[in-house]
N, C-alpha and C positions, 0 to 999 in steps of 0.2 A: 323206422324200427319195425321189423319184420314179422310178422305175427304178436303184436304188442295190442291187446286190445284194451279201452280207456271208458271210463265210464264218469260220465261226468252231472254232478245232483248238485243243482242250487239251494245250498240250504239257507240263504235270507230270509229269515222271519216277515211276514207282511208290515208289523208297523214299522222295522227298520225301512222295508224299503218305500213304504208311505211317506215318511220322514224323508229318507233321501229327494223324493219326488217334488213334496211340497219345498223342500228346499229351495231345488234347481227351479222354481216356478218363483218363488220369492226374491229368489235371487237377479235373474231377468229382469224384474221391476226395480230391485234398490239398486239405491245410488253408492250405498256400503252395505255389507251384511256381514253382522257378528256370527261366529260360532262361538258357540259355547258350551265350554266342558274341556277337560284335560290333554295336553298335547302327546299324551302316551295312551292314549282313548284310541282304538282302532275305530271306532264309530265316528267318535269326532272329527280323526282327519279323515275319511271319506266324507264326512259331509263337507268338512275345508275345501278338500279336493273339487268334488262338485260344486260349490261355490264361489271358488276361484274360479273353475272354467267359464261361470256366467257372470259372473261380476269381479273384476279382476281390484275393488278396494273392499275384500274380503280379508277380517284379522280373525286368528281363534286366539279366543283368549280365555281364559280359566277362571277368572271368577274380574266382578265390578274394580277392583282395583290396578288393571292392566288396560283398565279401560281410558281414553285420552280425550279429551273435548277435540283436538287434534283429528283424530280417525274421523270424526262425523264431522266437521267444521264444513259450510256452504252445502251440506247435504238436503234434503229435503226427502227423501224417503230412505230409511234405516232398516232391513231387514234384521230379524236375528233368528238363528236356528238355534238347537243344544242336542250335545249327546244325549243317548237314553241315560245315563245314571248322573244326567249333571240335575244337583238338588232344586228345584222347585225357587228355595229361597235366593239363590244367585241369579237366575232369571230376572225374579222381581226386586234385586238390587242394582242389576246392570239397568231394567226399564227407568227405574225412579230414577237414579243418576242421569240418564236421557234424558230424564222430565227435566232435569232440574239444566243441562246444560242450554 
């Protein structure tokens, strides 16, 4: 395109992309890694995204009830990330249910 000039601005906030980061770092070591938070979360599937690339037994799942003794069964390390607006208390519903599998 001939005289078409393009300007191009990263606007990714730093803790998204801290997040994405620690991600892709955690995810390298699990043997499964949950995302967590909504499947119509553009946050959420890029961090799916980035954690499928490093650990291909990566589920996003949206709250502790999607969750399956199944997805972690023979695992021994479980990573888990979350979107930014996934609440606090679905985190520590999905951990306890870890505890308890």
């Amino acid at each position: 395109m001939e005289g078409v000039n393009f300007e191009v601005n990263n606007t990714i906030c730093s803790a998204t992309k801290e997040r994405q980061e620690e991600a892709k770092a955690i995810a390298k070591e699990a043997d499964v890694m949950l995302v967590l938070g909504s499947k119509k979360s553009s946050n959420t599937a890029k961090l799916q995204e980035i954690c499928f690339a490093n650990c291909k037994a990566s589920y996003c799942i949206a709250g502790v009830e999607e969750l399956t003794k199944e997805m972690v069964e023979g695992c021994s390390k479980v990573g888990i990330t979350a979107g930014a607006s996934t609440p606090h208390l679905v985190i520590e519903a999905v951990v306890n249910k870890l505890n308890q599998f």
